[in-house]
C-alpha positions in Angstrom: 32.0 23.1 12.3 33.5 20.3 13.9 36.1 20.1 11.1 37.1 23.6 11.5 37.6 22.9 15.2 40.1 20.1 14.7 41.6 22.6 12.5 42.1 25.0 15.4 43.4 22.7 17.5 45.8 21.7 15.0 47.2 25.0 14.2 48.2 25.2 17.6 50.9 22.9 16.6 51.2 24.1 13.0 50.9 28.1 13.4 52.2 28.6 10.2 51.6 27.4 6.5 55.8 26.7 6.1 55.5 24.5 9.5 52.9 22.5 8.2 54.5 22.2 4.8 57.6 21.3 6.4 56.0 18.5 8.1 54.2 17.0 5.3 57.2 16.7 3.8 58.6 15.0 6.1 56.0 12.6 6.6 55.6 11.9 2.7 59.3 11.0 2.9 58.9 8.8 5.8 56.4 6.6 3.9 59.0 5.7 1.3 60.9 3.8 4.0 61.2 0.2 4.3 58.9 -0.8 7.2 60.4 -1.6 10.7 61.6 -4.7 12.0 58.3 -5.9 14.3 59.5 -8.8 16.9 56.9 -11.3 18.0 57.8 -13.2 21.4 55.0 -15.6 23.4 55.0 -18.0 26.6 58.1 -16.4 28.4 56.5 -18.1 31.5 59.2 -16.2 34.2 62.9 -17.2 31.5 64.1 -14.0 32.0 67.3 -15.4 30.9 66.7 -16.8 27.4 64.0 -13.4 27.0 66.6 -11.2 27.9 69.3 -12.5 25.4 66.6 -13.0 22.8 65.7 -9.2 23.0 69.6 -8.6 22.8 70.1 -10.4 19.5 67.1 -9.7 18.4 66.2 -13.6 17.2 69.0 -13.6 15.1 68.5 -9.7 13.6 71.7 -8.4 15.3 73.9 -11.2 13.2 71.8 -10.6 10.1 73.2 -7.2 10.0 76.7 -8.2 10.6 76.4 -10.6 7.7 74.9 -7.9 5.5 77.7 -5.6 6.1 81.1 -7.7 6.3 80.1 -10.2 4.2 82.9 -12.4 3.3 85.3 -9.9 4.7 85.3 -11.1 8.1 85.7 -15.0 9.4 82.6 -16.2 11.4 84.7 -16.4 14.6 85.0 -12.8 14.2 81.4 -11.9 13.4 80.4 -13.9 16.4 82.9 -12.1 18.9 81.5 -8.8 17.3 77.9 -10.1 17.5 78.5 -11.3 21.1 80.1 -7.4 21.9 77.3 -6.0 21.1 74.9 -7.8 23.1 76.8 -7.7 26.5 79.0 -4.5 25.8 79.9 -4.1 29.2 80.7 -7.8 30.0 82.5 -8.3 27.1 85.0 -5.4 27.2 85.7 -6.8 30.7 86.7 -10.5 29.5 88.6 -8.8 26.3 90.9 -6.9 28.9 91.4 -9.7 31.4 92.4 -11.9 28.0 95.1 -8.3 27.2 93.8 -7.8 24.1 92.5 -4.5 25.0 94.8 -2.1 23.1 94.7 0.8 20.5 94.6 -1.5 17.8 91.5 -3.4 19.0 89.7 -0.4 20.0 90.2 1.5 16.4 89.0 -1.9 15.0 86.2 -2.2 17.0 85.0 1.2 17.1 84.8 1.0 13.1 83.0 -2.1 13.0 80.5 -1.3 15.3 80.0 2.4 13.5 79.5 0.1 10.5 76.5 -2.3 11.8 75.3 1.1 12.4 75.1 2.6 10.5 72.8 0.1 8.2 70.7 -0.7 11.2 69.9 2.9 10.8 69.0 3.7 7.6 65.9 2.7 7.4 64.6 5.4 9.8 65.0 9.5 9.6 67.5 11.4 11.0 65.1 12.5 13.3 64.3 9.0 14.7 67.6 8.0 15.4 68.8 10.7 17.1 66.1 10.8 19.1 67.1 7.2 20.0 70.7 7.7 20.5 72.2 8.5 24.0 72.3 11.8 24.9 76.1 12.4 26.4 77.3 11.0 22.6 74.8 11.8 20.1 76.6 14.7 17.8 80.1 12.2 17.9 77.6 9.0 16.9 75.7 11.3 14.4 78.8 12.3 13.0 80.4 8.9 12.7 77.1 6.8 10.8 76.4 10.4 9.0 77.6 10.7 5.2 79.2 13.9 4.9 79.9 14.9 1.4 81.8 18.2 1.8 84.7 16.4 3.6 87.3 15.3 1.4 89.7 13.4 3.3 86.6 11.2 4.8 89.4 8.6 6.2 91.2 10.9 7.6 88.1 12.2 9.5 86.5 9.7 10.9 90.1 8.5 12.3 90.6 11.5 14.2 87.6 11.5 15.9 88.0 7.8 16.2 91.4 8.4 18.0 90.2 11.0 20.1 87.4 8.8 21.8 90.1 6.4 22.7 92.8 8.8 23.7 90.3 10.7 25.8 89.4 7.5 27.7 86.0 7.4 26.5 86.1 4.3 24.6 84.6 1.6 27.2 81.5 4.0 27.6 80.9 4.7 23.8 81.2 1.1 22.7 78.6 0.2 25.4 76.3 3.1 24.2 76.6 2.2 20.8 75.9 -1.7 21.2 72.8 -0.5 22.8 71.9 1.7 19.9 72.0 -1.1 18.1 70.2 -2.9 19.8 67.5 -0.5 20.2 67.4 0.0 16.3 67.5 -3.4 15.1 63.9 -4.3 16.4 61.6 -1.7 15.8 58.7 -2.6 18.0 58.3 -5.6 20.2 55.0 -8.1 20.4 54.3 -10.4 23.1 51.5 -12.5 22.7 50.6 -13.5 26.4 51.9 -15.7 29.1 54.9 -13.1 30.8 53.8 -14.7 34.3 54.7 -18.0 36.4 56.7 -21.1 36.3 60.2 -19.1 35.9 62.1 -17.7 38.3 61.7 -14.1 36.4 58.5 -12.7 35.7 59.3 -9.6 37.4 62.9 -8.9 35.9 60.7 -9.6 32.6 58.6 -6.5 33.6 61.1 -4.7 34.6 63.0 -4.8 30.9 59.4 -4.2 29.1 58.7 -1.1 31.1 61.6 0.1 29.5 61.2 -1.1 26.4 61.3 1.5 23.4 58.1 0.6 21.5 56.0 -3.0 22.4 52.1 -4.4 22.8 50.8 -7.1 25.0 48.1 -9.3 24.2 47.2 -10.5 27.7 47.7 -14.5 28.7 45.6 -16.2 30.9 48.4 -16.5 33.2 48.8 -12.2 33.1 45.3 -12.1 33.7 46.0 -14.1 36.9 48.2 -12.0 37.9 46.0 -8.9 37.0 43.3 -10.5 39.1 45.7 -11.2 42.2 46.4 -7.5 42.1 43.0 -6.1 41.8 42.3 -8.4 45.5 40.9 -11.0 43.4 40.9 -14.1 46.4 41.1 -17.4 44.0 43.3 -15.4 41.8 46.0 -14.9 44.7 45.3 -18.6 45.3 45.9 -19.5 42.2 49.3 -17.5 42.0 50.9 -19.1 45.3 50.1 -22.4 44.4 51.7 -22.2 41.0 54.5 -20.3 42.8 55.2 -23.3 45.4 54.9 -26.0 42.6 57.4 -24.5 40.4 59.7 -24.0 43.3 59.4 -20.2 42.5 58.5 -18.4 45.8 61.6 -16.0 45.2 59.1 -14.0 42.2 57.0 -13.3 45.1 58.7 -13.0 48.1 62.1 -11.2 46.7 60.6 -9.7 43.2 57.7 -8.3 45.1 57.9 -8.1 48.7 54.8 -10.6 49.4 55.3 -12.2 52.8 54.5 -16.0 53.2 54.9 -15.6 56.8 51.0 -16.4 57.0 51.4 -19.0 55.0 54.1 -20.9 56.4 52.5 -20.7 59.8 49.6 -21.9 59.3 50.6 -25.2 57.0 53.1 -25.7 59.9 50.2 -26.0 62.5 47.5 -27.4 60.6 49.6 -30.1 58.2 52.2 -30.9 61.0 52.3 -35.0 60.9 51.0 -34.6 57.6 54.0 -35.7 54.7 52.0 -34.1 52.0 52.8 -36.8 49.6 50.4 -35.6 46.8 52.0 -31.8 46.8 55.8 -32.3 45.4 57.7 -29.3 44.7 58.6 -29.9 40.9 62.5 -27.7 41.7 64.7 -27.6 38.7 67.6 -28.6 41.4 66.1 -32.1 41.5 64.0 -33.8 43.8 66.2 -33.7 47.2 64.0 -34.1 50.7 65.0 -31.3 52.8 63.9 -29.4 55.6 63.1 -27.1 53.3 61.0 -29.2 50.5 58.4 -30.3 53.2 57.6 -27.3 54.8 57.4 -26.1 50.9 55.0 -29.4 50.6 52.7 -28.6 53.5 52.4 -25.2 52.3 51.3 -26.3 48.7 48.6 -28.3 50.2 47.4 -25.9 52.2 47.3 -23.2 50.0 45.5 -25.6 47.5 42.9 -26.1 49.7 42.1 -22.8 50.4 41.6 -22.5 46.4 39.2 -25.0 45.7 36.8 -23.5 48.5 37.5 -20.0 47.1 36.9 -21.6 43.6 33.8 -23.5 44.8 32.5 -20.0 46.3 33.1 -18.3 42.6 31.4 -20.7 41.1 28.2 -21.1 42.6 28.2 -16.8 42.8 28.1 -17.2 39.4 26.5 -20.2 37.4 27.1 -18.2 34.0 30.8 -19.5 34.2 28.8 -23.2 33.2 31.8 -24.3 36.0 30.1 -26.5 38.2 32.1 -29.1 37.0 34.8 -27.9 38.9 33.1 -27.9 42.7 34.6 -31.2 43.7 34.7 -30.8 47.5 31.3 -31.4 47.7 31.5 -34.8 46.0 34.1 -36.3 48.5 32.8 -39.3 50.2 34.9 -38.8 53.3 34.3 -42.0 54.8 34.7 -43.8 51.8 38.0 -42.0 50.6 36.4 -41.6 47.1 35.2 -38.5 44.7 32.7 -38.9 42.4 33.6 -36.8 38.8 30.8 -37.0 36.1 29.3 -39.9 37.7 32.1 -42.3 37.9 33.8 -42.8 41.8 37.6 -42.6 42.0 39.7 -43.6 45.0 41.4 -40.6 46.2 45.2 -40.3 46.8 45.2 -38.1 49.8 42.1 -38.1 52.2 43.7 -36.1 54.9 41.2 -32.8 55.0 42.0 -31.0 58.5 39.8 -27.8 57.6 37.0 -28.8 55.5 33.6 -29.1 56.8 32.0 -31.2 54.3 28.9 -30.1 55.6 29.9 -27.2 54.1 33.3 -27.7 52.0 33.6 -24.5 50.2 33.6 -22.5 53.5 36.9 -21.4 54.6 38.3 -21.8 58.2 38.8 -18.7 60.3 42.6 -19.7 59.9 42.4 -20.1 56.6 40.3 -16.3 55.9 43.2 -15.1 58.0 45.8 -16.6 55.5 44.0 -15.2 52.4 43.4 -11.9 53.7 47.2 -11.2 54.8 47.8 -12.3 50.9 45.6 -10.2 49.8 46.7 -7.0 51.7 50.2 -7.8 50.6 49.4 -8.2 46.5 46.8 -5.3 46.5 49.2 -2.8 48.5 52.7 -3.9 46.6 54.1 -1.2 44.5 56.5 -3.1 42.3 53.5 -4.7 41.3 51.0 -2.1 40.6 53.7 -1.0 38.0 53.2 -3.9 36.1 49.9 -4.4 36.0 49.8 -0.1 34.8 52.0 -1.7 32.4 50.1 -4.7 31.6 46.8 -2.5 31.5 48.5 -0.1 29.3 49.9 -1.5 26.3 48.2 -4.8 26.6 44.9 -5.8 25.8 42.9 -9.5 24.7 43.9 -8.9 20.8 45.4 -6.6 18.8 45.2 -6.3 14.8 48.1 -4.8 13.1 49.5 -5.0 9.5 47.4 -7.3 8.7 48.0 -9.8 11.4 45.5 -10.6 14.0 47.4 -11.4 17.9 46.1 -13.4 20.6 46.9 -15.2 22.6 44.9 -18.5 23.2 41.5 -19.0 20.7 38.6 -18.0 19.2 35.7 -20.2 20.7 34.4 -22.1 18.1 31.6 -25.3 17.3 32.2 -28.5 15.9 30.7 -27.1 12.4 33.2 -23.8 12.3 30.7 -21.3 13.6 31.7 -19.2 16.3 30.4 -20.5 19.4 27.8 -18.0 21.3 28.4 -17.3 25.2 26.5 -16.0 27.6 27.9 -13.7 30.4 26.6 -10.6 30.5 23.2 -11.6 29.6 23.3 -11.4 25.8 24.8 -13.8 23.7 28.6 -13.5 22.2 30.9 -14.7 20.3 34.5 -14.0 18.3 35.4 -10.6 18.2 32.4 -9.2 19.9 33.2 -11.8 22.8 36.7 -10.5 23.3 35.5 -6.8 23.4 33.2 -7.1 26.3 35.4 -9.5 28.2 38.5 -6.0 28.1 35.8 -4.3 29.0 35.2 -5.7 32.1 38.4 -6.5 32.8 39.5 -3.1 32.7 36.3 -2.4 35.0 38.0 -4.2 37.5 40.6 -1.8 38.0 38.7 2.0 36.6 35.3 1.5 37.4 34.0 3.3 40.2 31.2 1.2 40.8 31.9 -1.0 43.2 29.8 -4.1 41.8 31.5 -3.7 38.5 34.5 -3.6 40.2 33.7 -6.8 41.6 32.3 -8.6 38.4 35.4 -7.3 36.4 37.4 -9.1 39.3 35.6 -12.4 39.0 35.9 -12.2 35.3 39.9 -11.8 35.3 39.4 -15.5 37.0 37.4 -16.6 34.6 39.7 -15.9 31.9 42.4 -17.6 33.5 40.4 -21.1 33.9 37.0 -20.9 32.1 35.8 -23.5 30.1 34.6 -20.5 27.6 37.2 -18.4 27.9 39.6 -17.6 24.5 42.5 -17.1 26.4 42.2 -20.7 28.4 41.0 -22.6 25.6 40.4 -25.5 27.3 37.5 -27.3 28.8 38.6 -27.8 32.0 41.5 -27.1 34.2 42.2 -30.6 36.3 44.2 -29.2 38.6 41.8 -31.3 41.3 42.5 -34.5 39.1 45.8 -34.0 38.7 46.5 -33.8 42.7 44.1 -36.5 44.3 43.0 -38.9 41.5 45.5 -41.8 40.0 43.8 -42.3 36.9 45.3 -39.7 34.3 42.3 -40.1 32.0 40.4 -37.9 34.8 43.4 -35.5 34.2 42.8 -35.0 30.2 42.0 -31.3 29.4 40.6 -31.1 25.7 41.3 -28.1 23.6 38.6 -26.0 22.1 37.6 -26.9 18.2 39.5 -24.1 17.3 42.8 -25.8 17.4 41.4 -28.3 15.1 39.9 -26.1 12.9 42.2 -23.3 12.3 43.4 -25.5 9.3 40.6 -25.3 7.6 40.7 -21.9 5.3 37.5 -21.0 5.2 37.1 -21.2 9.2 40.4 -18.7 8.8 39.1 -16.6 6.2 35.9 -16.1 8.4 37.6 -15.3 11.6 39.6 -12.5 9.1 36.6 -11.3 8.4 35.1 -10.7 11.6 38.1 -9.0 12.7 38.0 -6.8 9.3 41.1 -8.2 8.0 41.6 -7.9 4.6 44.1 -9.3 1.8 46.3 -12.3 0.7 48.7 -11.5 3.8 47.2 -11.9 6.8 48.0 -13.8 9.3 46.6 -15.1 12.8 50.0 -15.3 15.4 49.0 -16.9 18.8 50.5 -18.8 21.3 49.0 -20.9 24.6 50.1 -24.2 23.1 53.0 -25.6 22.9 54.1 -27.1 19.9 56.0 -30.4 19.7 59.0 -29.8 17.5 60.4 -33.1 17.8 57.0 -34.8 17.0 57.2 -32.9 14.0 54.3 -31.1 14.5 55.2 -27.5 12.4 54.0 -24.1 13.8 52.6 -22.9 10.5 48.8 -24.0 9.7 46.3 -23.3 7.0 49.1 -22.7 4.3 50.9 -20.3 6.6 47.7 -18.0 7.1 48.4 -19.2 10.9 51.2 -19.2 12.7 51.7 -20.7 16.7 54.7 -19.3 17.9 54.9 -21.1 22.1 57.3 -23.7 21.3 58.2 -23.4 24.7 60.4 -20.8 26.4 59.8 -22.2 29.6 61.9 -24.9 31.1 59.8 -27.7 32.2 58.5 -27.7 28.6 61.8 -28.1 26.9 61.5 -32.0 27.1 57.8 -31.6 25.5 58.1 -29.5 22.7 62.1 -30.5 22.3 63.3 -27.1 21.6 63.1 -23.0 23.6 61.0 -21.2 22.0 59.8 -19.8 18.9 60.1 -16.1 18.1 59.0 -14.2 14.7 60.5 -11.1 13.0 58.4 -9.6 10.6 61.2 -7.0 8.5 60.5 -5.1 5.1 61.6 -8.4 3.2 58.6 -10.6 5.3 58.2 -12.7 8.1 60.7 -15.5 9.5 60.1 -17.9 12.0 63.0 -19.4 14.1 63.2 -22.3 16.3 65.5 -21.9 19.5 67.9 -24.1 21.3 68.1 -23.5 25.3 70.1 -20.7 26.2 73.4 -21.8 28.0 74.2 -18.6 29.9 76.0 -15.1 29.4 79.1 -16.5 30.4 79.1 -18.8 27.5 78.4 -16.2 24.8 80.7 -13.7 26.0 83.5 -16.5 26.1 83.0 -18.2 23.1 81.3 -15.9 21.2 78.6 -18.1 20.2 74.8 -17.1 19.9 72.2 -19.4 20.9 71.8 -22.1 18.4 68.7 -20.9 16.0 67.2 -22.6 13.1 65.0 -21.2 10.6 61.9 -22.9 10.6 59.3 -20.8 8.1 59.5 -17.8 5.5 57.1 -15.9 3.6 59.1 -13.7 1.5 57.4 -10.4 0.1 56.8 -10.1 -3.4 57.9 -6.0 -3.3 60.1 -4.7 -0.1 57.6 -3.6 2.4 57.5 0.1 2.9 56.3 2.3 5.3 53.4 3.4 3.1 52.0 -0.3 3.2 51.8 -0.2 7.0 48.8 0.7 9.4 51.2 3.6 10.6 51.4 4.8 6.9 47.5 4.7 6.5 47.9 7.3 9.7 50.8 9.0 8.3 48.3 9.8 5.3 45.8 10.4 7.2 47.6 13.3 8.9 49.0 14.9 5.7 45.7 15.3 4.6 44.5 16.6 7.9 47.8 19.4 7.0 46.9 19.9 3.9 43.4 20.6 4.9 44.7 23.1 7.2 47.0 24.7 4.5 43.8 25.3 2.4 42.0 27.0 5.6 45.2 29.7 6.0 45.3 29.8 2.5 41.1 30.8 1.9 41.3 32.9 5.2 39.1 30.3 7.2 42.1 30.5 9.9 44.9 33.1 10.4 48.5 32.0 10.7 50.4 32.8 14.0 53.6 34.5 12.7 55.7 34.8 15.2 57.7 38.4 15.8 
């Protein structure tokens, strides 16, 4: 019965046993192409920049296909300035004509060239596909141009005319910008980021903005998106959280001009309250240097105060909820005021700043009535900003903790593990859980936070979103301990040591892979665990490929203050018909730069795992549902066909 009512519904898009022949046709065809190109990105951390031009060139995928079609036919310098064309159409066309090389000739040549790349960028889709993919105002002239048509004998002569009549019609400029895009859009077939879109940069919003309009992509939530999340469902230490990484990074402008989030409450308060107060231990860390200005120490006096006011909202959290196995982390209440000391895990420290204005250390963790003032204007401003809610739809609805898909399993930070490779049990929701199991009911109450319409669960899920950002036990943190406390008021840098979960040591060990594979019901030679979090150290030469390649850390540090660490900008993967390919990036110099000299980013190829066969369509998890759905048609051609359903011929 219920298989006969799946039927029904399905013959409302089928009426006919020609229109669902027609279809599986089509779909059997489909599953005899070569796979598309998947694009794996991690820990943009705010570089719109160096994200933006990476999505443009598609790590190196827009050359590849310039190679593959010119060959030896064209010098490099010409490939580049081609290559460079089609990732800043408009910017480009605009330097060729101030240079005056903007003429007939240079249009015909162009126009061809770029109907070349693609043409090969799209032939490994249907027809269908790319046309549905190709701007509307030039789709039958693009169609036409990358379009074999047999019947017309003079093909040269063909493809000229209509090649001189974009250009004598003044359409040139707009088609070559249309078709650069095209390309773009079909060189990467769908688009993975494994966590960490949010902070440090000055561009976490324009990064939104391009992956809300981004053809086809996933998210696997970082801890610092989940901050972010938090801060937007009117999770307090979340909001915290955010401003103080905002004002250490020297990256106000994300929230105040991306999103519209007033520090006017802020500033006014640290004005009052840290006056004769220099604020030594809050630096702004600016990528303009270290300059003292006017400026800087109103920006210092804010930091503090906005610290503050997150280790008492912290301190509250905490103690609300002892399951986090946090109280490490309540440190106000071990200040010996008198003494200028804080005791950590027994052992008393001399503390760098002992100038504490608005704590009661009577009762630390409670905030002033100032300082609720402060935190409730933020709060109003995050949970009431449109911009934002946007993102966070967006975030909420492609992203998710992990995703498993051809055979590769994506997350972000770690699976919690024990010293002896089993998966470590935690306790949060009053049963114990680990690995996959653990990452399941964490979504769920994340996504509580923002659907439920309980209002406890709403509050839980809230709490949770700051747990995953900091928590000893969480897999997206990884870590067992944040130090921010340390790292502001204590000298000693031993105090400021955060150790990573086993898992970073163990995911060399095979069988600790192979198990992990397993409880994620991955199966065969091929898979492959991609996460980010920590940054490798290129230079070191530490390598981003572990256990024999089954797994692959791809953060080699997009964001600029790690540059220095890891020694290079980034990692990103492409994962095409032919395998997978991991490249190494140099810092992006600028737009100007390209379009100029034509030169890409400098890129080296760090790992490759070559496929034995091209990978088709067919061996993907969207061919196991393409086949799933030509059964489903041919089960509904045998119902018309024994009577069980009537077609719907239409007159």
């Amino acid at each position: 019965m219920e298989k006969i009512r799946f039927l029904e519904c399905l013959s409302k898009q089928y009426p006919t046993i020609d229109s669902a022949a027609t279809e599986i046709i089509n779909l059997q065809s489909i599953l005899n192409l070569p796979k598309g190109t998947e694009h794996f990105l991690s820990d943009i951390h705010g570089e719109y920049k160096a994200f933006a031009h990476v999505l443009r060139n598609g790590s190196g995928a827009v050359m590849k296909k310039i190679d593959d079609v010119f060959g030896d036919t064209l010098f490099e310098d010409q490939k580049e300035d081609l290559a460079s064309l089609i990732y800043y159409p408009s910017e480009k066309l605009q330097y060729v004509k101030n240079q005056g090389r903007a003429d007939s000739s240079w249009y015909r040549t162009t126009l061809y060239r770029l109907v070349s790349v693609c043409q090969i960028v799209s032939s490994k889709y249907t027809r269908s596909k790319v046309r549905k993919a190709m701007p509307e105002n030039f789709r039958y002239v693009i169609e036409e141009l990358i379009t074999e048509k047999k019947e017309v004998l003079n093909k040269k002569a063909y493809y000229d005319e209509i090649i001189n009549t974009i250009i004598e019609i003044g359409c040139a400029d707009e088609f070559i910008v249309e078709m650069s895009n095209l390309i773009q859009r079909l060189v990467i077939d769908h688009l993975h980021i494994i966590g960490d879109i949010y902070d440090r940069g000055y561009g976490s919003h324009f990064v939104m903005d391009s992956l809300m309009n981004y053809h086809s992509l996933d998210i696997q939530w970082g801890n610092h998106d989940v901050l972010w999340m938090g801060a937007f469902a009117g999770q307090p230490a979340c909001i915290a959280n955010i401003v103080r990484t905002s004002l250490l990074y020297d990256n106000l402008s994300v929230l105040e001009n991306g999103y519209g989030i007033s520090m006017m409450p802020l500033v006014l308060f640290a004005m009052e309250t840290y006056a004769d107060d220099p604020c030594a231990q809050f630096t702004i860390r600016s990528r303009h240097g270290s300059e003292m200005n006017t400026q800087t120490v109103l920006a210092m006096k804010m930091h503090k105060a906005i610290t503050i006011i997150q280790f008492k909202l912290e301190g509250q959290l905490i103690a609300k909820h002892p399951e986090y196995n946090m109280d490490n982390r309540r440190l106000l209440d071990k200040i010996d005021a008198d003494k200028g000391t804080v005791t950590i895990d027994g052992k008393e420290y001399p503390m760098l700043d002992r100038y504490f204005p608005t704590i009661d250390f009577n009762n630390p963790y409670e905030l002033t009535s100032e300082e609720q003032s402060v935190i409730a204007k933020l709060c109003n401003s995050f949970v009431n900003c449109s911009k934002l809610k946007s993102h966070i739809n967006l975030l909420l609805q492609k992203g998710s903790l992990y995703k498993v898909c051809n055979n590769n399993l994506l997350f972000h930070g770690c699976i919690p593990m024990n010293e002896d490779g089993s998966f470590r049990n935690i306790n949060l929701f009053g049963e114990d859980l680990c690995g996959k199991e653990l990452y399941d009911e964490l979504e769920r109450w994340a996504r509580k936070a923002f659907f439920s319409v309980n209002e406890e669960e709403k509050r839980v899920g809230r709490d949770i979103l700051w747990f995953l950002w900091n928590g000893a036990d969480s897999p997206l943190y990884g870590r067992d301990k944040m130090t921010t406390f340390e790292r502001y008021f204590i000298a000693d840098e031993s105090t400021h040591k955060e150790i990573k979960d086993v898992y970073y040591r163990l995911f060399n060990d095979e069988e600790v892979v192979d198990k992990i594979f397993k409880m994620f019901g991955i199966k065969g030679d091929n898979a492959h665990i991609i996460n980010g979090h920590v940054p490798i150290h290129h230079t070191e030469g530490e390598s981003p490929v572990k256990c024999n390649g089954k797994v692959i850390i791809i953060d080699g540090g997009f964001s600029q203050p790690y540059h220095k660490v890891t020694g290079i900008a980034g990692y990103t993967l492409i994962y095409n018909s032919y395998g997978l390919m991991l490249t190494a990036h140099e810092p992006f110099k600028s737009v100007d730069y390209t379009i100029r000299s034509g030169r890409d980013m400098q890129t080296n190829q760090v790992a490759t795992e070559v496929s034995q066969k091209r990978i088709l369509v067919g061996d993907t998890d969207n061919g196991k549902k393409i086949r799933e759905n030509i059964k489903d048609l041919k089960d509904l051609i045998k119902a018309y066909r024994n009577g069980t359903l009537r077609q719907n011929q239409k007159n």
